[in-house]
Structure formats: structure tokens, C-alpha cells
C-alpha positions in Angstrom: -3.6 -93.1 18.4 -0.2 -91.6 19.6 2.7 -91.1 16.9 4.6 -94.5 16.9 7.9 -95.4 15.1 5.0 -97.4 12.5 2.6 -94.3 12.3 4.5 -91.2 11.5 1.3 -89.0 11.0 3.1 -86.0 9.8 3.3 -88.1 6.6 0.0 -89.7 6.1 -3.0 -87.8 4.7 -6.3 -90.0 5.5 -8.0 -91.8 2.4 -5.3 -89.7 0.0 -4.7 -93.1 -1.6 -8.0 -93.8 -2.5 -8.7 -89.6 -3.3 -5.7 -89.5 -5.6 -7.4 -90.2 -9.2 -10.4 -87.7 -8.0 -8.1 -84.9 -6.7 -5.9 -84.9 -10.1 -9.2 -85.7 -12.4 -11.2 -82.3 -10.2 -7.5 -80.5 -9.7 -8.7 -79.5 -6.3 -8.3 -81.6 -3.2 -11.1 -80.8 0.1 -9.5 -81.2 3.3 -11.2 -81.8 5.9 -10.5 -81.5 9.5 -10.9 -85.2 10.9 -11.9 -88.5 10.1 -15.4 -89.1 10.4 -15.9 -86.2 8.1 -14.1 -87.4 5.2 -16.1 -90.6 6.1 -19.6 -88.9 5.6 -18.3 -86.8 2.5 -17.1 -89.8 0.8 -20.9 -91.1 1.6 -22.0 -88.1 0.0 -20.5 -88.3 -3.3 -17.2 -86.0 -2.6 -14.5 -88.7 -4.0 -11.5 -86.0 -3.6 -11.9 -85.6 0.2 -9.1 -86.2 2.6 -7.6 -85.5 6.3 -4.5 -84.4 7.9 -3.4 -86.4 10.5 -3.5 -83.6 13.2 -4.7 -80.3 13.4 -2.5 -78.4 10.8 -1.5 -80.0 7.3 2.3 -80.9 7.5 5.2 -79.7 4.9 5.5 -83.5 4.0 1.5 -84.0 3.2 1.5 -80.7 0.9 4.7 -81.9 -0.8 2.3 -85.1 -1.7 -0.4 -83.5 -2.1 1.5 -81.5 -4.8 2.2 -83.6 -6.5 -1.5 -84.0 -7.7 -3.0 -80.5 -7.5 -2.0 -76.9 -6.5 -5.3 -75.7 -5.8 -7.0 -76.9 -1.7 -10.1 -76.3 0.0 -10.1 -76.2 3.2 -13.6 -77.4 5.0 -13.0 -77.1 8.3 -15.8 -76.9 11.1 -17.3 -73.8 12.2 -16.5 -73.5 15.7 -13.7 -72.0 17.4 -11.6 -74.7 17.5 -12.4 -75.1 13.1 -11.6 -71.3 12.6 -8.4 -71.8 13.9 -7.2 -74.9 12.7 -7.8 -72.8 9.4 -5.8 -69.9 10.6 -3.0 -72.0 10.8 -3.2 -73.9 7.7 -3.9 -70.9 5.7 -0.6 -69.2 7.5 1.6 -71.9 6.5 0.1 -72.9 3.0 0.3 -68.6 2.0 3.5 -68.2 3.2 5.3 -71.6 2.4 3.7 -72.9 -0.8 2.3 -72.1 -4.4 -1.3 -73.6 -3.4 -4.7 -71.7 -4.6 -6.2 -71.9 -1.4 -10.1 -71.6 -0.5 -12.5 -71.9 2.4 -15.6 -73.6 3.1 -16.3 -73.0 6.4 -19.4 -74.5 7.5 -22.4 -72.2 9.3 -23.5 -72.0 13.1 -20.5 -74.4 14.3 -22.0 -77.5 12.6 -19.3 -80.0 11.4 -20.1 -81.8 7.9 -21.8 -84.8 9.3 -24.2 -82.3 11.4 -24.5 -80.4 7.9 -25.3 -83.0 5.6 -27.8 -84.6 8.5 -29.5 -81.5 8.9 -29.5 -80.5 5.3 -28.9 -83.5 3.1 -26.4 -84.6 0.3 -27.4 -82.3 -2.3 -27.2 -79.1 0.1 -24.0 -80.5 1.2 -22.4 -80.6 -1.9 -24.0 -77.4 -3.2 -22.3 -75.6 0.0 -18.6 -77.1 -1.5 -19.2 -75.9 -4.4 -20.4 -72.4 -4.1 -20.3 -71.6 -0.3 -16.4 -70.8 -0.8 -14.2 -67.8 0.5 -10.9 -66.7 -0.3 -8.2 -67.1 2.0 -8.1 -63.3 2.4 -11.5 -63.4 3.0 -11.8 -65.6 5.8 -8.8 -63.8 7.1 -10.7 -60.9 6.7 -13.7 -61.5 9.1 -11.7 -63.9 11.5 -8.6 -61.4 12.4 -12.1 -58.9 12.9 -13.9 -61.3 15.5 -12.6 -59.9 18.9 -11.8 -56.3 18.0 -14.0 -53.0 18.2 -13.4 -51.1 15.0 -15.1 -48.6 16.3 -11.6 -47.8 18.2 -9.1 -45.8 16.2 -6.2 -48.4 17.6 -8.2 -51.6 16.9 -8.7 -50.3 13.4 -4.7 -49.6 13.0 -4.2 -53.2 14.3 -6.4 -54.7 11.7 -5.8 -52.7 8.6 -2.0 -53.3 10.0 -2.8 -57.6 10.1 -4.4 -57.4 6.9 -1.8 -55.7 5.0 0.6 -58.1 5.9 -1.4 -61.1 5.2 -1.7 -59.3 1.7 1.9 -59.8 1.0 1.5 -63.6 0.7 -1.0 -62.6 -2.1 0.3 -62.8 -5.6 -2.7 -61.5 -7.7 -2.6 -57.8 -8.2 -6.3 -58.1 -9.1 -6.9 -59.8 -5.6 -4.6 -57.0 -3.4 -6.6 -54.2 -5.0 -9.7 -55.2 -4.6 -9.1 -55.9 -0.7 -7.2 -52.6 -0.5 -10.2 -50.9 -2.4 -12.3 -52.5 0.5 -10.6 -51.1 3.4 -10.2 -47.8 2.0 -13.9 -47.5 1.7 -14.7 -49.1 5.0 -12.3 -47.1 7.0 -12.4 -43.8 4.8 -8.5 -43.6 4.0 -7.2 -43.0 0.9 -6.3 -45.9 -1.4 -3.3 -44.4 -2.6 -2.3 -44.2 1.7 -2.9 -48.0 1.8 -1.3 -48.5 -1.5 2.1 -47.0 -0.1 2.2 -48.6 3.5 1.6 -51.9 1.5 4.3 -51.2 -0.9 6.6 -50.6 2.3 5.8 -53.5 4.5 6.1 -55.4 0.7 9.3 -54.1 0.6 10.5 -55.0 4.1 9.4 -58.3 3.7 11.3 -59.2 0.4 14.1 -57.5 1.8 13.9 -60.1 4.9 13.4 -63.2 2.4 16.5 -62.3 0.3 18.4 -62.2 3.5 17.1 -65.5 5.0 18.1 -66.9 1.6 21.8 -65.8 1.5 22.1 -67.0 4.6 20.9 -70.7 3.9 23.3 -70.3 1.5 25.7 -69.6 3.3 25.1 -72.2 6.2 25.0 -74.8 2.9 28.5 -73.9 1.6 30.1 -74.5 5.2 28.8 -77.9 5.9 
């Protein structure tokens, strides 16, 4: 169904009204990426499953969805099309929101209907549970998919994407054990990776304080 003055699906999260009690009493909420899977996660015992209304969640469903939980999982299919609806979300919920984010992305492009028909319930909700990634991880293998690190420039382009993922990271625990991991994967010194993180860290702040002053700014001249 098309957006219509009646259906303004940047607000609506499917079956959130009915999730609500589940998502507070678990403090996590699963996302899912369309209908029909919520449906047959419902079916499968998972009461604190939801949709967005398109393919990326919307600053109006988080601010809902807030007000519930700060901690999403995304379970998004695991074709091309699921991998990058996750992209996205994870790119807006990292660098726009508070949220503990995690991934459950499900195996050999199967969606969760194929999943729990070929597997069953208990599998199914075994795989929520314990099949989960960090956001940096899935970040970590998807930003790897099309590049030969075998070539000195297409490892400079990763390391490069991963570093700057890392400033939307807010656990020092977290950034060093992922710049521990690319210092022993691409033989470079963590102390190296330490500094041109603390740069691009740097540059980064620099550019928020800026885009702050000058909302600030804008504000006092309406």
C-alpha cells in the first residue's frame, strides 16, 4: 500500500502495539524486515517482534520505540537485499541514537519463515538468542564482501571504513578489541591504528561541535 494522508508509514511500526508489554518486560525489541516475518515469529513464540514500515526504521519509530527499550536486534534476511537494509539501519541507529544494537542475520539467504520451516521453532528461537553479532561485526564482514585484501589499496579502504564506523562506538572495551583485530590481521602496529583512530575521532567531534553551533545559531534567528 502506497503512503496516504491515513497511512503515514514513517510512523507506524507493525504489531508494536501488541509487542509493547514484551519489548519493555525482555528490554530488547527484534525487528524484522517485513510482515509475514513478524507473522511467523509471533507463531513461534517471539512476542517482542515488530516491522518497519519500509526498508530502513524511521527517526519517528525509534523515538517510539524508545520509549520502551534502548537495546534492538535487527533480524533481517540474508540475502543482498537483507544485508543492506541492515547497513542502513545500523548507519542511522550508530550515528543518530543511544540504541545497543545487534544482528541476527539469518544463514544461506533464508528469510525467518524459510528458517523456521526448514529448522523448526526451537532452532528458530535458539538462532535469536545466541546466533547474534555486533553491529561492528556485521560491519566488519559486510564492508569486506566485494574487496580483495590481498591488495594493499583495498586493505587501506577497509581498515580506513572500519575506523570510521568505530567512532560511533562508545565502549573502549569494544574499539580495542576490533583495533586489536586489525592489527593482527593486517600486521600493523596497534599503537599505528590507535593514533589514526584518535585523529579521524578527533576530526569527527570537531565537525559535530560545529554542526551544533550552527543549529544554534539558525535557532536564535528564527
Amino acid at each position: 500500500t502506497p503512503e496516504t494522508p491515513l497511512l503515514n508509514k514513517r510512523q507506524i511500526i507493525y504489531k508494536f502495539d501488541k509487542a509493547k508489554a514484551a519489548v519493555r518486560r525482555e528490554n530488547e525489541v527484534v525487528c524484522f524486515e517485513g510482515y509475514m516475518d513478524v507473522i511467523s515469529a509471533w507463531q513461534a513464540g517471539v512476542k517482542n517482534a515488530v516491522a518497519s514500515m519500509g526498508t530502513s526504521l524511521t527517526e519517528d519509530q525509534i523515538k517510539r520505540i524508545d520509549q520502551f527499550t534502548d537495546h534492538i536486534v535487527l533480524a533481517f534476511d540474508g540475502d543482498d537485499a537483507g544485508l543492506e537494509a541492515i547497513k542502513r539501519s545500523i548507519d542511522f541507529l550508530a550515528e543518530k541514537t543511544h540504541f545497543n544494537i545487534e544482528i541476527a542475520t539469518f544463514p544461506n539467504g533464508l528469510d525467518p519463515d524459510d528458517y523456521i520451516q526448514k529448522h523448526g521453532q526451537k532452532a528458530f528461537n535458539e538462532f535469536l538468542s545466541h546466533g547474534r553479532d555486533t553491529h561492528m561485526s556485521f560491519l566488519m564482514h559486510f564492508h569486506r564482501r566485494d574487496k580483495n585484501l590481498s591488495n594493499e589499496a583495498e586493505q587501506i579502504t577497509y581498515i580506513e571504513e572500519i575506523l570510521n564506523k568505530l567512532i560511533h562506538v562508545d565502549s573502549l572495551i569494544e574499539r580495542e578489541i576490533y583495533l586489536s583485530q586489525l592489527s593482527e590481521e593486517f600486521n600493523l602496529s596497534l599503537d599505528t591504528l590507535k593514533t589514526q583512530f584518535e585523529v579521524l575521532l578527533d576530526v569527527a567531534q570537531t565537525k559535530q561541535i560545529n554542526e551544533m553551533k550552527q543549529q544554534q545559531i539558525m535557532r536564535r534567528n528564527e
